[in-house]
ZADO-1210 file (C-alpha; in nm, 4 decimals, padded with zeros to 6 digits):
<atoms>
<atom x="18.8662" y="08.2513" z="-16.5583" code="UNK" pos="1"/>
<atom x="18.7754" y="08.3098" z="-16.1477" code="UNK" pos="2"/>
<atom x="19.0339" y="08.4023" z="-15.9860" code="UNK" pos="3"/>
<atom x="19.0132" y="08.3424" z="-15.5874" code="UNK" pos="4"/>
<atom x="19.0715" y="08.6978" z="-15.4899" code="UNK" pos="5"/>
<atom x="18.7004" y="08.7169" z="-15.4511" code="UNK" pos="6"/>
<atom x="18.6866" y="08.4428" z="-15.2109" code="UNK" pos="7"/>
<atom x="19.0083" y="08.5941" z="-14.9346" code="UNK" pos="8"/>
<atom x="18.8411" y="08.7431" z="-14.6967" code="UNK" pos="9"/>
<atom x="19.0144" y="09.1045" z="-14.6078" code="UNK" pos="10"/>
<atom x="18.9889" y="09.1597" z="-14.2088" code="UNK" pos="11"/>
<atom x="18.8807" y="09.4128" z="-14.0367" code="UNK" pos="12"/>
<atom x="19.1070" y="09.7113" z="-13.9950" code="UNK" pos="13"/>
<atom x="19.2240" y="09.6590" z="-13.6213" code="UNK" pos="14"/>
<atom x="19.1813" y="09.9623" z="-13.3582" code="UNK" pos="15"/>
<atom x="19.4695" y="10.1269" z="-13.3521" code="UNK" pos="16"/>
<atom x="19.6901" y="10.1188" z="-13.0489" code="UNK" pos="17"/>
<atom x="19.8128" y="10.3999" z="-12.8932" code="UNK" pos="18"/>
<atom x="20.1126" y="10.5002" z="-12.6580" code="UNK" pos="19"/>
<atom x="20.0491" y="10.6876" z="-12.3880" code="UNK" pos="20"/>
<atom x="20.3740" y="10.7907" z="-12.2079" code="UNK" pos="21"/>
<atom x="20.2925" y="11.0080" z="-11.8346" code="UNK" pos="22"/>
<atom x="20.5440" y="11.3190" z="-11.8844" code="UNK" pos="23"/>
<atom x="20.5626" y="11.3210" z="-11.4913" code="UNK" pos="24"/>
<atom x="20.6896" y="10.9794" z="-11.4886" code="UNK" pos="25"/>
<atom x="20.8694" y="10.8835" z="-11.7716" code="UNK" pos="26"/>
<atom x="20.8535" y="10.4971" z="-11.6348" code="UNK" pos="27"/>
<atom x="20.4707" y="10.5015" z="-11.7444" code="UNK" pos="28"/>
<atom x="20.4052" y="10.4480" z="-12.0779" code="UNK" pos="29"/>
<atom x="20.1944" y="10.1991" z="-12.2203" code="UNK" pos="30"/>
<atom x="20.0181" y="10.0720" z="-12.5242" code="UNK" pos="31"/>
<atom x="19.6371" y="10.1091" z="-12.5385" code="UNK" pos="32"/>
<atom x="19.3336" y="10.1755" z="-12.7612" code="UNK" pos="33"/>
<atom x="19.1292" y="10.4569" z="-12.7206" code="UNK" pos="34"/>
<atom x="18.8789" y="10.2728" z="-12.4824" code="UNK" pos="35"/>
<atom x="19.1276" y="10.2124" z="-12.2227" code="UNK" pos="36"/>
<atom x="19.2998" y="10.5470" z="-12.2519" code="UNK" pos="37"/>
<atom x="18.9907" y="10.6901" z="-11.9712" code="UNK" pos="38"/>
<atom x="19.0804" y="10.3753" z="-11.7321" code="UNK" pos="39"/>
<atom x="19.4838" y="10.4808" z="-11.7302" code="UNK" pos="40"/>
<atom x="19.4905" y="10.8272" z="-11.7436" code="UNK" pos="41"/>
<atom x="19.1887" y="10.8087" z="-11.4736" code="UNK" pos="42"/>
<atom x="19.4103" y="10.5940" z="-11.2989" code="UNK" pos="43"/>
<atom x="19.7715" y="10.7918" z="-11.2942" code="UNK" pos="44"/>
<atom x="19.6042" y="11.0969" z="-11.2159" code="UNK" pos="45"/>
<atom x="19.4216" y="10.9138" z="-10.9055" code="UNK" pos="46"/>
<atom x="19.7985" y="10.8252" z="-10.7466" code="UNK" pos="47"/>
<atom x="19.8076" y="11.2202" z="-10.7250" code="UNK" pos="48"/>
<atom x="19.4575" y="11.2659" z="-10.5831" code="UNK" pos="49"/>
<atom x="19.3254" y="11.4443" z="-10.9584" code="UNK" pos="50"/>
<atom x="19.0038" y="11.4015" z="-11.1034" code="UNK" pos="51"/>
<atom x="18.9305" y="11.5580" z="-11.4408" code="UNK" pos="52"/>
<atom x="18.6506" y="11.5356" z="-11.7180" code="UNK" pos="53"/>
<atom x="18.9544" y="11.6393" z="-11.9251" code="UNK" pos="54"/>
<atom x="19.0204" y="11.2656" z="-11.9626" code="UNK" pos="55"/>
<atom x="18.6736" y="11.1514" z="-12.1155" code="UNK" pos="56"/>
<atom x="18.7276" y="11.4848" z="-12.3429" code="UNK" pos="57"/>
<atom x="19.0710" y="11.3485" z="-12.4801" code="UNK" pos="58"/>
<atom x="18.9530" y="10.9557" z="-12.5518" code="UNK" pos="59"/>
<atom x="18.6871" y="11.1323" z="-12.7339" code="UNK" pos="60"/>
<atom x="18.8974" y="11.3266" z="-12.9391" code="UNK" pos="61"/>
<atom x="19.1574" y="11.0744" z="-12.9689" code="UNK" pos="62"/>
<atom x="18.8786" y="10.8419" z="-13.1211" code="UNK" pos="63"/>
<atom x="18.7358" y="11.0978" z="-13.3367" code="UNK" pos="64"/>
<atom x="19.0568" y="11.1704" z="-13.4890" code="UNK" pos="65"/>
<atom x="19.0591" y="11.5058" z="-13.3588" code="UNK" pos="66"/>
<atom x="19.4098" y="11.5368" z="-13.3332" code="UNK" pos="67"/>
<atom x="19.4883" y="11.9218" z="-13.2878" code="UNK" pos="68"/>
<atom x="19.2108" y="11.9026" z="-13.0008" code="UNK" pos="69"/>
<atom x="19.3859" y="11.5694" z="-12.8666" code="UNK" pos="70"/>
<atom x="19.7175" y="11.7332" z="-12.8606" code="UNK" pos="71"/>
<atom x="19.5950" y="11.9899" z="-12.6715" code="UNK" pos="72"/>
<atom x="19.4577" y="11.8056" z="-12.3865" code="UNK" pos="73"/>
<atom x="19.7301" y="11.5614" z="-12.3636" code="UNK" pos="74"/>
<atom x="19.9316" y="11.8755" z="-12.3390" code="UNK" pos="75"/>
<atom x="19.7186" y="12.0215" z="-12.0697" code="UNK" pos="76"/>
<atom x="19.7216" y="11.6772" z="-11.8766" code="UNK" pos="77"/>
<atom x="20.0966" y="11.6621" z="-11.9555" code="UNK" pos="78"/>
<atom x="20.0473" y="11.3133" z="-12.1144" code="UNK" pos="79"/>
<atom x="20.1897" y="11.2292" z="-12.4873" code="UNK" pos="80"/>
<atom x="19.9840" y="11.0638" z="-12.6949" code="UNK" pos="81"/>
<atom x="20.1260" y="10.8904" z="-13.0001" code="UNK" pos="82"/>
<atom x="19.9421" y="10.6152" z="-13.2485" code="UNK" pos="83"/>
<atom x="20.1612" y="10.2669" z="-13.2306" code="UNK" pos="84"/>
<atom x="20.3507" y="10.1653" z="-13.5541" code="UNK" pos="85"/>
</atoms>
């Protein structure tokens, strides 16, 4: 006997979503995925006239899984960086 397990389609895992939260101002945290984590950071550190490769460096790492390496630059650019439940 079929069964019609074989004919549900499973979707795609989704991108995970993460939560960035600006240690400097506690008001900014937000939900994105790693592709728009260059266009926020890039854009909180430009209200305090900073410009840093350091951001490309941690949506790399952040979407390689890297996490130790993440950590640390979120540390460095005094950001938290947490994957959304």
């Amino acid at each position: 006997m079929k069964t019609m397990s074989r004919l549900v389609r499973h979707p795609h895992p989704a991108s995970p979503t993460y939560v960035l939260t600006d240690r400097l101002h506690r008001e900014r945290t937000v939900c994105v995925t790693a592709d728009e984590i260059i266009a926020t950071v890039s854009t909180w550190l430009a209200t305090l006239g900073v410009q840093t490769p350091l951001v490309e460096e941690l949506c790399r790492t952040v979407r390689d899984g890297a996490r130790a390496e993440a950590h640390a630059i979120a540390d460095t650019l005094s950001l938290d960086v947490t994957v959304a439940a």
